[in-house]
N, C-alpha and C positions, 0 to 999 in steps of 0.2 A: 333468406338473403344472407349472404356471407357477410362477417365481418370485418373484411378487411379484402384489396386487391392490390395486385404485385404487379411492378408497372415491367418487371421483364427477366430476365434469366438469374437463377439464385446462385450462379460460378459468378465468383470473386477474382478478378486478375492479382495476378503478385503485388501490381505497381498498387491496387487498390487496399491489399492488407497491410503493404507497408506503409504507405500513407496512414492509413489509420491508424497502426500499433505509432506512430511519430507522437501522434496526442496523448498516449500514455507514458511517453519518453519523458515528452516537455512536464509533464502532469507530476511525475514520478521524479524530476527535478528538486520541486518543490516536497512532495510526500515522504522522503526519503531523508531529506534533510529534517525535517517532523519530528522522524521515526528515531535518528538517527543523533541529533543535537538538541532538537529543543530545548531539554532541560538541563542536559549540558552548559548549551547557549544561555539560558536563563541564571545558573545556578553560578557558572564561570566567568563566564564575558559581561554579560549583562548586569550582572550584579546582585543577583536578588535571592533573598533570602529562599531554603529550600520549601518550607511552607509557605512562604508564600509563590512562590514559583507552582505548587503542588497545587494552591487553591486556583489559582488563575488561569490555568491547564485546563482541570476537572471542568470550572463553571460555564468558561468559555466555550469549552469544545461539547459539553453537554446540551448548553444551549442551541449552539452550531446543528449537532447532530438531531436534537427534536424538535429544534423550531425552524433553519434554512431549508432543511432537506426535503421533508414534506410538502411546503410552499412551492416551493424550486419542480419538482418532481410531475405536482399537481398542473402549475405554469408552462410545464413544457409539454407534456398531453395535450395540454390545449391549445399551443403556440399551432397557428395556419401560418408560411409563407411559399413563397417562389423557393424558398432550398428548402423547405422539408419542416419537418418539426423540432427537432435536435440539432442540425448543422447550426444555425443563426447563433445559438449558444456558443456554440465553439468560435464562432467568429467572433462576436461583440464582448465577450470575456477575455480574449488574447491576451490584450494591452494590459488593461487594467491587475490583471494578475500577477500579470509578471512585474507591473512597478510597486503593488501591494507587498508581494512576496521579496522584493528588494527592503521595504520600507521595517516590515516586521522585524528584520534580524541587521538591524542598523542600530547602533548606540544612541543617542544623543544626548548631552550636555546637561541634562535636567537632575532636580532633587529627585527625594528617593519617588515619595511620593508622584514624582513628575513622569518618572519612570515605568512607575504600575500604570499609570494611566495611560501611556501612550501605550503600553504593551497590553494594555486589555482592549484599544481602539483596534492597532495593527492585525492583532491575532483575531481577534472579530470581523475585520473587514476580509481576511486572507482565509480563514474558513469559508462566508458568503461567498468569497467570489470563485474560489475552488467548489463548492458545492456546485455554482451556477455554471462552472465549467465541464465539473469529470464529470457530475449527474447525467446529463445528455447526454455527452460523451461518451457513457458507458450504456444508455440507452438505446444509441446508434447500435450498439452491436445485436442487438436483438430487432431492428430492423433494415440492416443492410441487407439480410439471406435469413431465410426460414429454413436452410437445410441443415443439419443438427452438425452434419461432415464437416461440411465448410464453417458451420460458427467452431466450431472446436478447432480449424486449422486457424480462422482470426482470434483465436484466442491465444492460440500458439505466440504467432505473428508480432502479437499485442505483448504478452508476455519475455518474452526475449528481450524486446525493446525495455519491458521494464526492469529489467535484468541489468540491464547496461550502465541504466541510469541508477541503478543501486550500487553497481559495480562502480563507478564512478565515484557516487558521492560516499560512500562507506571505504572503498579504498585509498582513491588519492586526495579526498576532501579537507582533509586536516592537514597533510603534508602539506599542501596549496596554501591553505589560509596561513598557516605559520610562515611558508615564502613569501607571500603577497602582501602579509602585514609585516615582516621581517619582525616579527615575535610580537608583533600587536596584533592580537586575536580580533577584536574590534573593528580594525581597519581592513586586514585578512578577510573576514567573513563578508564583508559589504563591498570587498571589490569581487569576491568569487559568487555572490551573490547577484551582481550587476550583469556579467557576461553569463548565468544560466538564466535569468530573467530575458535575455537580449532570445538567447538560442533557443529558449521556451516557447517567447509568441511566433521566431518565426518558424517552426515546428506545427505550434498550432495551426496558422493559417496553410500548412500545405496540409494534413489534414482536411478541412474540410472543403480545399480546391480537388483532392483527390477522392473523395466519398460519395456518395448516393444512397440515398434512401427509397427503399426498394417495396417493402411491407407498408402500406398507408388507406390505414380506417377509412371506410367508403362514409357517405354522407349522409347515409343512412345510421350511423351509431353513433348515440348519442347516449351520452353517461353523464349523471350529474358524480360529482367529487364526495357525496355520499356515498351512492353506489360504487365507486371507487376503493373507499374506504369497507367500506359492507364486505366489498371481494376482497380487500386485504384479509380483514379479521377473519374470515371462514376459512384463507387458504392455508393450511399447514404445512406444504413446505416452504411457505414464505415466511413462516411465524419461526422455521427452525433453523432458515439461511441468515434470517436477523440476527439470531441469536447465536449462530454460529460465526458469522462472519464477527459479529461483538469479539468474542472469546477470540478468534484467531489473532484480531490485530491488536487485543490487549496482552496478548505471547508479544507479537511480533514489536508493538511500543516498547513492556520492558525489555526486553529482552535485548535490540537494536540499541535501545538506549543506557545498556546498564555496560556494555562490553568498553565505550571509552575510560567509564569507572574502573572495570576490571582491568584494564591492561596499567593503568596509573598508577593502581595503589593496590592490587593484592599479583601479579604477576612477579615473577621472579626475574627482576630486570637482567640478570648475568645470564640466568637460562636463556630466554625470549635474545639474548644480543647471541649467544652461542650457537641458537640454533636457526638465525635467521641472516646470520652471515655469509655462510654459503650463497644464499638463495641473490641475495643483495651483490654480492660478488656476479654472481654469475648474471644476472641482471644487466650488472655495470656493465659486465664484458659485452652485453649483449648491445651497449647503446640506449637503455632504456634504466637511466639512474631517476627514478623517481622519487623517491622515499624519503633522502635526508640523510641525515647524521644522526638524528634522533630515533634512538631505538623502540621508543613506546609508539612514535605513530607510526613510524615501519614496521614494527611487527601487529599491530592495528591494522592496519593496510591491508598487508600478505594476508592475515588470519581473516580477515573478511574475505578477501580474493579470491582463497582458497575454495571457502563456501559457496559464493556466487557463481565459480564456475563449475562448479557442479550443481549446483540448483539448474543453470541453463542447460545441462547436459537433460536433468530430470526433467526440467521443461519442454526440450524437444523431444523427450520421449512419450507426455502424457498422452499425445493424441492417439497412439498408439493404442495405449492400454485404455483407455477410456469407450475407444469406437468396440472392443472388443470384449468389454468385462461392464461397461457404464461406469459413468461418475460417480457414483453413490460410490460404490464398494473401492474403486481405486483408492477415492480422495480418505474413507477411512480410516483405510488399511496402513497406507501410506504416513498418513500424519502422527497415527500409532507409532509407528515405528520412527517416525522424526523426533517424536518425542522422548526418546529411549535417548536419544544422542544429548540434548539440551539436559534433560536426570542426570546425567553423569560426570557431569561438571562439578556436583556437589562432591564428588570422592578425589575430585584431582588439588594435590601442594602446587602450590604455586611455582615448583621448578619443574612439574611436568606438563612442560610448553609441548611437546609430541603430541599427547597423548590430547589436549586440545585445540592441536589443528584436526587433528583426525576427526574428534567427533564435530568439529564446526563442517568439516567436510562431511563425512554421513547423513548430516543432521542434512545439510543442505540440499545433494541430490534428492532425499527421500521427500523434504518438502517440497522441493522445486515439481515434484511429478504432480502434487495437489494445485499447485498456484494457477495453472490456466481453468483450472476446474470447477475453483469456486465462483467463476465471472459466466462461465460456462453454464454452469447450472441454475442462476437466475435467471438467465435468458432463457431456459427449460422452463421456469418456474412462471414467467411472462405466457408463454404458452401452455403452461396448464390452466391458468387463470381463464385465457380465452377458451381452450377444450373445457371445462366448466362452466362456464358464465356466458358466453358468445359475444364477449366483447373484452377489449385489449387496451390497456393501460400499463404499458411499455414501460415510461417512465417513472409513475409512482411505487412501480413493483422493485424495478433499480433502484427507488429511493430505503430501500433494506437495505442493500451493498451501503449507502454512502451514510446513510444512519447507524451502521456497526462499524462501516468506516472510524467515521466522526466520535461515536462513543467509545469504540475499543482505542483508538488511537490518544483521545483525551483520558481513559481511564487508567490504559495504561501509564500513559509518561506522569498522570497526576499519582500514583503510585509510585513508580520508581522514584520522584521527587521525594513523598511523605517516606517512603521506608528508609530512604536515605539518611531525612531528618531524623526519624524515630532511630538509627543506627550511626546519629552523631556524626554523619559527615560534616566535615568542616571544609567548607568551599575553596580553592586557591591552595589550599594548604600540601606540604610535602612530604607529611606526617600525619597520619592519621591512626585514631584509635582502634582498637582490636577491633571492637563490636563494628566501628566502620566497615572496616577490612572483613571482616564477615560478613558486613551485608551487602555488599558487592557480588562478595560469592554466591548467596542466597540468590540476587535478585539476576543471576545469569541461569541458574539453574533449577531448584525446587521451585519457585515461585513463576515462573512462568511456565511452567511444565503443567499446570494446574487446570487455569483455560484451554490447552492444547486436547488434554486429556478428555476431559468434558465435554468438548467439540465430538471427538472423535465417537464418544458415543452417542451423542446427539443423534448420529447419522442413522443406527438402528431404528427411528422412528421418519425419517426422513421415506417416502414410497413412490419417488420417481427412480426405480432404477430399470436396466438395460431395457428390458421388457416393457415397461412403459412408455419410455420416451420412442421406442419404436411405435408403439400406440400413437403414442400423440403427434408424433409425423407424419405420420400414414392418414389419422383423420383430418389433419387440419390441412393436408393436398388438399383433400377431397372436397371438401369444404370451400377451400378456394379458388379451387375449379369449376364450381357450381357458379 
C-alpha cells in the first residue's frame, strides 16, 4: 500500500510559487529584524543591560527552539481539515503574529524590572507563534510537489522573496526608524513595526488563498509520535541538517547583528562619508534619496545593499547548479568560499571602507547560491524518511529547520550580546573603549566564521547527493503509482 496519494499534477503555476514565497516575505519581516536588531533593540532602545539582554535571548529562544518546535511540528502532522494539514496554520496565525511582532519591539513605561518581564512575555509569545506559523509553512513546501525540479524552482521563488524582505529591513530599516521617530528610536521602531505587521498578515493570507496541498497520507498510515521520533533519531541526514542549519543561523545572528556595532564604533566615519557620497549623490539624482544625512546608517544601508543584491543574483542561480552537480556538494563548496569573505574582515583598518563592501559583496553572492538549498534539502530529507521508513512525517522533519532556526538564531544574538559585555561595550555611548572597538571587529569576522566553517564540513558526512536524490525520485513515483 503506498504511503501517501497526490490528488493531481506536481507543475506549480507562477501565480502559485509566488503566492507562496509571499509567506516567506511577510515571515522574513519579522526574522530579519531578529537577525538584524534584536540586541541592538535590547541593548540601545530598550534599555537593558548587555547580559542581561544576552541571558534573555539564550533562554528564551532555547526554550522556543526545544520545547514549540517539536509540539507544533508533531500537531500539524496530525492537523485533518477541508484545506490541508499545513494551510490552517498559516491562516489562524496571521493576525495574531503580526500584533505579537508589534508588541515585542514597543517600549513601555515600566521599571527596570517591569521591562525584563514584559520582554521575556513578548519574545516568548513572538517565537510560539512564529514557530506555529513558518513551521507549516515551510512544511507546505514539501508537500505542494514531489518533483525535486519544481521544489528547487519554489525554493527559488521562496528565496528571492526573502531577499527582499532582508533587503529592506537591513537597508532602509534604520534610515526609517530615525525618520519616523524623528530621532526617537522608540517610537521609530513601533511605528515601522505597525505598517510591516499590517503588510505581514495581509501577505500571509494571500499565501494560503493561493496554495494547495497536493502529497496527503492516505488513511491507511498511521504513526504513533513515537515512531516519529524513532525515525527522527535513526535518520542522519536529518541529525546533520539540525546541526547544520544550528551553525549557519548562529553565523548569520552574529554576524547580521554585530555590523550595526561595526559601522558605529570601529568604522572610519570620514572613510565610509568619502566613499559613499558618490553613491548617495548619484542616488539623489536618481530620485531615490533614501538614506539621510547620517553617514553611519547610510553607509549601513548601501553596505548591506550591496550584499543582498548579490546574494539574489546567487540565488537565482542555485537552481541551476543544484539540478546539475545536487545540493550536497553546491551548498558546501559555496559556503566555503562565503566564508573566506566574512575571515577577512579581521585584516581590514577601519579606513578601508573598499575593501569591505567588496568582501560584504563576495561574501554575499557565494552564500546567496546556498540559501534556497538548505530548505531544499530537508524536504529531500522528508523523503528519505519515507523511502526508509514508508511513512511521512512532513512536518516534524521541518521541525530541524525551525529548531536550528530557533537555537542558532537565539545563540547567536545571545553571544553577540555576552562578547560584547565581556568586550566592555557601553550602550548609548559615543566613545568606546579599545577592547570594545575590537570586539566589534571580532564579532563581524573570526567569530562567526567559526559555525560557517564547521557546517561546511558537516556536509562530507551528509549522503543524499545528486545520485541519490535521483534514487529517491524515481522510487517514490513508483510507489505512488502503485
Amino acid at each position: 500500500m503506498s504511503s501517501e496519494t497526490i490528488v493531481e499534477t506536481q507543475k506549480l503555476s507562477v501565480l502559485e510559487k509566488f503566492g507562496y514565497s509571499l509567506g516567506d516575505l511577510a515571515a522574513n519581516l519579522v526574522f530579519q529584524t531578529l537577525v538584524t536588531y534584536l540586541a541592538f533593540f535590547y541593548t540601545d532602545i530598550y534599555g537593558l543591560e548587555a547580559n542581561h539582554a544576552s541571558i534573555l535571548i539564550l533562554v528564551v529562544g532555547l526554550i522556543a527552539a526545544f520545547g514549540f518546535n517539536p509540539v507544533i511540528g508533531a500537531l500539524a502532522d496530525r492537523t485533518q481539515s477541508r484545506w490541508g494539514k499545513f494551510r490552517p496554520w498559516i491562516l489562524f496565525t496571521a493576525i495574531p503574529l503580526g500584533v505579537v511582532a508589534l508588541l515585542a519591539f514597543s517600549t513601555p513605561h515600566f521599571s527596570y524590572n517591569g521591562k525584563v518581564i514584559y520582554a521575556v512575555i513578548t519574545y516568548s509569545l513572538l517565537l510560539l507563534l512564529y514557530a506555529a506559523n513558518n513551521l507549516p509553512y515551510s512544511a507546505l513546501s514539501g508537500v505542494i510537489t514531489g518533483n525535486m525540479a519544481e521544489r528547487n524552482s519554489l525554493s527559488s521563488y521562496r528565496f528571492v522573496a526573502v531577499m527582499f524582505a532582508q533587503f529592506f529591513v537591513q537597508v532602509f530599516m534604520l534610515p526609517i526608524i530615525e525618520s519616523a521617530g524623528h530621532g526617537d528610536k522608540a517610537l521609530g521602531i513601533e511605528k515601522v513595526m505597525t505598517w510591516l505587521a499590517i503588510a505581514g498578515i495581509i501577505m500571509l493570507l494571500i499565501t494560503f488563498f493561493t496554495t494547495k496541498e497536493r502529497i496527503i497520507p492516505t488513511h491507511e498510515q498511521k504513526s504513533s509520535l513515537k515512531d516519529d521520533l524513532g525515525d527522527l533519531i535513526k535518520n542522519k541526514p536529518w541529525l546533520i541538517m539540525l546541526t547544520l542549519t544550528t551553525l549557519v543561523f548562529i553565523t548569520l545572528a552574529m554576524k547580521g547583528g554585530s555590523y550595526v556595532y561595526y559601522f558605529n564604533n570601529y568604522v572610519d566615519k570620514k572613510s565610509l562619508t568619502d566613499f559613499i557620497t558618490p553613491v548617495i549623490n548619484f542616488l539623489s539624482g536618481a530620485g531615490m534619496n533614501f538614506f539621510g544625512e547620517d553617514p553611519v546608517s547610510a553607509g549601513f544601508g548601501l553596505f548591506n545593499a550591496g550584499g543582498i543584491f548579490f546574494m539574489i543574483i546567487g540565488i537565482t542561480l542555485s537552481k541551476r547548479f543544484a539540478d546539475k552537480y545536487g545540493k550536497r556538494d553546491v551548498f558546501g563548496i559555496c559556503l566555503f568560499i562565503s566564508t573566506i569573505f566574512i575571515l577577512a574582515f579581521i585584516f581590514y583598518p577601519p579606513q578601508s571602507v573598499s575593501l569591505m563592501f567588496a568582501s560584504q559583496i563576495l561574501h554575499g553572492f557565494f552564500y546567496g547560491l546556498t540559501i534556497p538549498l538548505l530548505w531544499a534539502m530537508i524536504a529531500d530529507v522528508a523523503d528519505y524518511s519515507e523511502w526508509k521508513n514508508n511513512r511521512r512525517a512532513t512536518a516534524i522533519i521541518f521541525s530541524a529547520m525551525m529548531v536550528g532556526l530557533k537555537a542558532g538564531l537565539s545563540i547567536g544574538s545571545a553571544l553577540l550580546a555576552w562578547i560584547l559585555g565581556l568586550y566592555h561595550y557601553i550602550p548609548n555611548s559615543d566613545v568606546q573603549t579599545a577592547s570594545a572597538i575590537h570586539g566589534t571587529k571580532m564579532l563581524v569576522s573570526v567569530y562567526p566564521s567559526i559555525p560557517f566553517l564547521i557546517g561546511a564540513g558537516l556536509l562530507f558526512f551528509y549522503k543524499i547527493n545528486k545520485k541519490m536524490e535521483v534514487q529517491i525520485e524515481t522510487d517514490l513515483k513508483q510507489k505512488r503509482k502503485k
